[in-house]
VOPAGU-2260 file (C-alpha; in pm, 1 decimal, decimal comma):
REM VOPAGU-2260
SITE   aa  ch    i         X         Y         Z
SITE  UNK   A    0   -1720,7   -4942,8   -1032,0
SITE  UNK   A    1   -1594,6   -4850,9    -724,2
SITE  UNK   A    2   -1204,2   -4684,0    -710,0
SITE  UNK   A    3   -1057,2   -4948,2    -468,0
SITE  UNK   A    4   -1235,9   -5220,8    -733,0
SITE  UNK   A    5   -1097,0   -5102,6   -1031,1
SITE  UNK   A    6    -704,8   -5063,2    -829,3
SITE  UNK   A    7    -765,1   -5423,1    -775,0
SITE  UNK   A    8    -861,8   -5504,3   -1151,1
SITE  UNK   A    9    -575,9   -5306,6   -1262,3
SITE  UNK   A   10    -311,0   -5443,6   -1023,8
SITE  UNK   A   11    -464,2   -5839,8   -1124,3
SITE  UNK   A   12    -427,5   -5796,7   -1501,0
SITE  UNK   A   13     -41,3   -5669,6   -1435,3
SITE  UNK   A   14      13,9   -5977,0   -1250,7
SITE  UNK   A   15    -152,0   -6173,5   -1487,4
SITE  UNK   A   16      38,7   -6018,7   -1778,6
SITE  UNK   A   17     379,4   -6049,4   -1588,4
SITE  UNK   A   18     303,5   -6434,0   -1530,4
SITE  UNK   A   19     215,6   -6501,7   -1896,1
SITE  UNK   A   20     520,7   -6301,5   -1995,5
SITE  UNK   A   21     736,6   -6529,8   -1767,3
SITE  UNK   A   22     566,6   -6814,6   -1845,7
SITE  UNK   A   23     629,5   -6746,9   -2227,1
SITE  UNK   A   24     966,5   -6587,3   -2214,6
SITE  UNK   A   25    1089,7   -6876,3   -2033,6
SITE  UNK   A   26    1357,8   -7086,6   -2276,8
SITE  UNK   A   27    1236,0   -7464,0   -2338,5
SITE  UNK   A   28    1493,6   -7701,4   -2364,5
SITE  UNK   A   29    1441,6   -7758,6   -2759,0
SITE  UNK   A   30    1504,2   -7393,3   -2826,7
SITE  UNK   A   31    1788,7   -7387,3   -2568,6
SITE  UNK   A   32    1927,8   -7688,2   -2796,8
SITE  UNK   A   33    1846,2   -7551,4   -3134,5
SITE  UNK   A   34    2050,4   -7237,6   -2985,3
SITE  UNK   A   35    2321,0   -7409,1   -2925,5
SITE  UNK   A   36    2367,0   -7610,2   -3253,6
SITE  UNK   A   37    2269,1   -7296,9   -3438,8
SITE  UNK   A   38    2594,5   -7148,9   -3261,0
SITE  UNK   A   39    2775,3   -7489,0   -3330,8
SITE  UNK   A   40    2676,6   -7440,1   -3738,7
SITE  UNK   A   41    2805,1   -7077,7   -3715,6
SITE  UNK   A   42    3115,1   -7135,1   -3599,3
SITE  UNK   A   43    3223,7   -7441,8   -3839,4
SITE  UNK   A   44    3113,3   -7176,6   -4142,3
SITE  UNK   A   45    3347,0   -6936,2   -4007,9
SITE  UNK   A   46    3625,8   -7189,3   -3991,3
SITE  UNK   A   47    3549,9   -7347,2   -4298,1
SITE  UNK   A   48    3459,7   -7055,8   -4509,8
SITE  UNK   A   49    3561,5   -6721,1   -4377,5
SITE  UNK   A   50    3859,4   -6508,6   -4487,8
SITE  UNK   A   51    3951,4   -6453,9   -4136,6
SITE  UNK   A   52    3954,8   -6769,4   -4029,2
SITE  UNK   A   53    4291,2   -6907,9   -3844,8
SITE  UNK   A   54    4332,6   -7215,7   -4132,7
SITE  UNK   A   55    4535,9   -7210,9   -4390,0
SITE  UNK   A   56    4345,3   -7262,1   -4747,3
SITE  UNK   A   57    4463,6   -7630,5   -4744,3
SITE  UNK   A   58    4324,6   -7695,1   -4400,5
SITE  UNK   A   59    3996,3   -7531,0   -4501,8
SITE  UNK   A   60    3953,3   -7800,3   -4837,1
SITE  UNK   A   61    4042,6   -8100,4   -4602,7
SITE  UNK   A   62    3810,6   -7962,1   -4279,0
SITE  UNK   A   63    3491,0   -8177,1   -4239,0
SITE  UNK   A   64    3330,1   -8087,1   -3924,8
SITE  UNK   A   65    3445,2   -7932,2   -3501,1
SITE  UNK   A   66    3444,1   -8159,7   -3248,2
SITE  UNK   A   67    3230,2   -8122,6   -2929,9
SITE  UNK   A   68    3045,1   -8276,3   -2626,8
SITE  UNK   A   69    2704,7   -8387,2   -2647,2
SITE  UNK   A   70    2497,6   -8033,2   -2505,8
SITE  UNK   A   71    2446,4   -8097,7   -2152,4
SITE  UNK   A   72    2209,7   -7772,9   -1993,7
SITE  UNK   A   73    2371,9   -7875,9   -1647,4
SITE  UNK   A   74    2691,0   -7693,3   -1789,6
SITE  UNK   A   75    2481,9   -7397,2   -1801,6
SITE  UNK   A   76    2535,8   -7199,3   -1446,9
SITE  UNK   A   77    2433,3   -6893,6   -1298,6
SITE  UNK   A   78    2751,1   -6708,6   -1115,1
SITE  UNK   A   79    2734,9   -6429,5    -856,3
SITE  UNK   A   80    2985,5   -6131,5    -970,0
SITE  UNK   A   81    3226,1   -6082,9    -640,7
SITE  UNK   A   82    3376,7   -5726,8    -769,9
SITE  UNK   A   83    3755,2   -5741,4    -769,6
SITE  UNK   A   84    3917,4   -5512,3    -557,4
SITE  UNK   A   85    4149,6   -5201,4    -647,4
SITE  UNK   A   86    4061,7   -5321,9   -1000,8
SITE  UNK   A   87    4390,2   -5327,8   -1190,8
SITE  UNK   A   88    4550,8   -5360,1   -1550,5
SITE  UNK   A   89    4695,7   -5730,8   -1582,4
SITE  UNK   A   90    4922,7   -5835,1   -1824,4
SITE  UNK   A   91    4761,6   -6179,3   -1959,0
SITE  UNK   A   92    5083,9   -6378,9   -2151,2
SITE  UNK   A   93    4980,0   -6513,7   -2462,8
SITE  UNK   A   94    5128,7   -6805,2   -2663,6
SITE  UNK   A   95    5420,7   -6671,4   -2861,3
SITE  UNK   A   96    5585,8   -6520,8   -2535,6
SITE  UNK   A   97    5415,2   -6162,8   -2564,8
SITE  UNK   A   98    5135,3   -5993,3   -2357,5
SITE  UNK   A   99    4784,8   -5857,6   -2376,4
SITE  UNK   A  100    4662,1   -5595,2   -2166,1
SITE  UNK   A  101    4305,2   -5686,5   -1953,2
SITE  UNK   A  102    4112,9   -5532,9   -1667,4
SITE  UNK   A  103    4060,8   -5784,1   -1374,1
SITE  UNK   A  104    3706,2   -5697,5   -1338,8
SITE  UNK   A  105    3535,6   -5946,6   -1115,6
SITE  UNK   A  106    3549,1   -6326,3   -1033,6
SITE  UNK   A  107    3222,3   -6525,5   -1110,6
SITE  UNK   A  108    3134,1   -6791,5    -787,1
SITE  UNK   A  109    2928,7   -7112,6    -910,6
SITE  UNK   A  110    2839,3   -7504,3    -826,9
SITE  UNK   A  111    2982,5   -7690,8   -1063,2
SITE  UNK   A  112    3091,8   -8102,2   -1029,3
SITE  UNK   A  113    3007,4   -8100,1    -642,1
SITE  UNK   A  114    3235,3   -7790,6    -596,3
SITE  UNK   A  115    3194,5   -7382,0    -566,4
SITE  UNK   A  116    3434,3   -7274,9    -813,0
SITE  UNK   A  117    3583,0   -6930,5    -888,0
SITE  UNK   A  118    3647,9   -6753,6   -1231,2
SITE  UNK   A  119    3798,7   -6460,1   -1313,2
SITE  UNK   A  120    3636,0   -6230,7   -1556,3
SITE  UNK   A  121    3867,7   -6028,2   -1772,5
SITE  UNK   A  122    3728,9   -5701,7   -1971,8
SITE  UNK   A  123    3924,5   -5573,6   -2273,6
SITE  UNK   A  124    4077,1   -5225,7   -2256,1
SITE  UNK   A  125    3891,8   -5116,1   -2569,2
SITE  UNK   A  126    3541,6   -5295,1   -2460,3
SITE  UNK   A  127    3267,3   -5061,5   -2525,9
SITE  UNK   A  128    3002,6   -5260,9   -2373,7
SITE  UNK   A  129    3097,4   -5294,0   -2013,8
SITE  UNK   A  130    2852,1   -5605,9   -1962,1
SITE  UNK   A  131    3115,9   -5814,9   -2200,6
SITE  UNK   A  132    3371,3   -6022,5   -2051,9
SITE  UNK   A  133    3590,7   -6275,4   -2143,5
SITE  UNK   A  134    3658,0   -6579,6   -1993,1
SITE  UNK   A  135    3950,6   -6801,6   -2065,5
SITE  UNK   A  136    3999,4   -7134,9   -1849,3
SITE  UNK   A  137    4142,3   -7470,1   -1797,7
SITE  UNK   A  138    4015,5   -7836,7   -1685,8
SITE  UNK   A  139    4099,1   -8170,9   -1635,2
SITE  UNK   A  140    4011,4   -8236,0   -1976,5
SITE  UNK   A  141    4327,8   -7977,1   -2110,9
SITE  UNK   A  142    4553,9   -8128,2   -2326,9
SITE  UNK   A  143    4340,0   -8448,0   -2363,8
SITE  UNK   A  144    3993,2   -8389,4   -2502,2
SITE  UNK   A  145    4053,7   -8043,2   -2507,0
SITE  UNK   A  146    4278,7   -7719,2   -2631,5
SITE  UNK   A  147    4598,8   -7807,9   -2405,6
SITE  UNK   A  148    4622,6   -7392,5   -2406,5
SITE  UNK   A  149    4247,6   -7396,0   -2281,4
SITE  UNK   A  150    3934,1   -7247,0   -2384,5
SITE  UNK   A  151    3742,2   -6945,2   -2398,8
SITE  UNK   A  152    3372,7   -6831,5   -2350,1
SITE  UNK   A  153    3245,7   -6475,5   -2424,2
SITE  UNK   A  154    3052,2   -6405,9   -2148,4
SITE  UNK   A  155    2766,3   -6113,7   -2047,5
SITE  UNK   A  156    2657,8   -6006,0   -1734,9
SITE  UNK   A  157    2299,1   -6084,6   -1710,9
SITE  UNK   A  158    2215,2   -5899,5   -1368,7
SITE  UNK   A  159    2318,6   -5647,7   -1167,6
SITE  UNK   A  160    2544,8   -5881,0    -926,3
SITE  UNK   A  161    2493,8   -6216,3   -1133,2
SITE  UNK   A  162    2640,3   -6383,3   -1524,1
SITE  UNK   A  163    2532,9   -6706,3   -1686,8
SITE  UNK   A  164    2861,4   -6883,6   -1790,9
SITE  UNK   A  165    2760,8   -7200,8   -2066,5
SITE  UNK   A  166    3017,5   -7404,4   -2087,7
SITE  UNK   A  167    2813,5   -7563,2   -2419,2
SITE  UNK   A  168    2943,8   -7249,1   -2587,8
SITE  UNK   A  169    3312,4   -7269,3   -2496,7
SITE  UNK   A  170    3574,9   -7247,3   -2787,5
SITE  UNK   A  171    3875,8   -7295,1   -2922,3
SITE  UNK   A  172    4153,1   -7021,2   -2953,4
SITE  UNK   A  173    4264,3   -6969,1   -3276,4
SITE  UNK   A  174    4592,5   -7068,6   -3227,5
SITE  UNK   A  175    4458,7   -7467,8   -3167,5
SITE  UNK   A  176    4366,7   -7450,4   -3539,3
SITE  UNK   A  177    4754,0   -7264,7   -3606,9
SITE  UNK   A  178    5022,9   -7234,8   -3414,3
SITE  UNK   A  179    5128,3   -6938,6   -3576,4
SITE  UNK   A  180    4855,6   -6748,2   -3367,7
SITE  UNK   A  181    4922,1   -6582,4   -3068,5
SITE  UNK   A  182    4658,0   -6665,1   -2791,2
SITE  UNK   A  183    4603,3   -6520,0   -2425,8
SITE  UNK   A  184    4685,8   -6815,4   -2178,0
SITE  UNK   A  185    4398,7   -6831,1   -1880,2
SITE  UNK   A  186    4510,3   -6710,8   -1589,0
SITE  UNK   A  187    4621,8   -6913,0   -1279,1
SITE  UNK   A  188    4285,9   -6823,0   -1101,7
SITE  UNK   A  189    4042,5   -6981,2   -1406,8
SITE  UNK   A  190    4255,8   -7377,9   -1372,6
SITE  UNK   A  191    3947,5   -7520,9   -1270,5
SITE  UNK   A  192    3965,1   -7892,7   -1029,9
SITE  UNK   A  193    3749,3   -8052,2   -1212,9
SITE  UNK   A  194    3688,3   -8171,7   -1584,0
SITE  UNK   A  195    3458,9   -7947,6   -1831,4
SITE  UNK   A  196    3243,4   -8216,1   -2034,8
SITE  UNK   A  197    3099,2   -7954,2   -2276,6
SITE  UNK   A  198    3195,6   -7732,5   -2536,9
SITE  UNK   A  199    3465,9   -7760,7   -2846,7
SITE  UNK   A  200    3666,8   -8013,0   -2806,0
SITE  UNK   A  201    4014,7   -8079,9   -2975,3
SITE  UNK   A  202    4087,7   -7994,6   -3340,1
SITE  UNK   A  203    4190,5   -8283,7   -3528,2
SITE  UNK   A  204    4435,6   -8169,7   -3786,8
């Protein structure tokens, strides 16, 4: 077999074999939905049955189910990072009056509702993985549907300039389920225009 033949071979089957993998790494909607209420299941256990969880024991007997919108993938968006610049400590307030300390890492630009809309991504002082943000925001749905305080959604970069943010995944603070919690407030930038139809909605005491 001649050299420049067998290049050609060997450059063919790597394509073919990156296709396939692409093809077959791809997510199909069913396993992006059995993700999702997998996540959904998780979270009412914790509620329900963990020691750490922010009921008291005579919320957790009388606790049936959470509350959330039907999964809609459309809530599902791929942002482009926009580094913040002269990165700087911010003092995020929290519910009972005090603060938390948080990086102002970068802002995450998307399409959402017919708009481009801006996040800001907040990193924890102690975070060891620096792909880990979190992500608290507001809608038009706060203090109806939803958390009036807002909601949060643990997020991870996903690319070197780019993070997925699913709204299907946002969730409650703790202090929704009791007030005696003390909860970081999203910041002015993350009061999004438009209403968030996915996620946890309300707790119903």
């Amino acid at each position: 077999m001649k050299k420049n033949t067998l290049i050609l071979l060997v450059v063919s089957i790597v394509i073919a074999v990156a296709v396939f993998y692409t093809l077959t790494a791809t997510e199909s909607p069913e396993d992006y939905i059995e993700k999702i209420e997998a996540e959904r299941e998780r979270q009412f256990k914790f509620i329900r049955f963990n020691i750490e969880s922010p009921l008291t024991e005579t919320q957790k007997r009388e606790f049936k189910a959470l509350s959330f919108y039907p999964i809609d993938p459309t809530y599902r968006v791929k942002a482009r990072m926009i580094p913040v610049e002269n990165k700087k400590v911010r003092e995020v307030p929290l519910t009972d009056g005090s603060r938390e300390k948080y990086i102002e890492h970068s802002y995450a630009e998307f399409e959402l509702g017919g708009n481009v809309n801006r996040l800001l991504l907040l990193q924890s002082l102690d975070e060891a993985d620096k792909r880990n943000f979190f992500l608290a925001f507001a809608d038009q749905t706060s203090a109806g549907e939803t958390y009036g305080g807002g909601r949060y959604i643990n997020a991870r970069q996903d690319g070197k300039n780019s993070i997925t943010i699913d709204f299907n995944l946002a969730y409650n603070p703790y202090c929704a389920y009791n007030p005696e919690y003390a909860c970081p407030l999203p910041p002015k930038e993350n009061l999004l225009p438009i209403p968030i139809l996915a996620g946890e909605k309300n707790y119903e005491k």
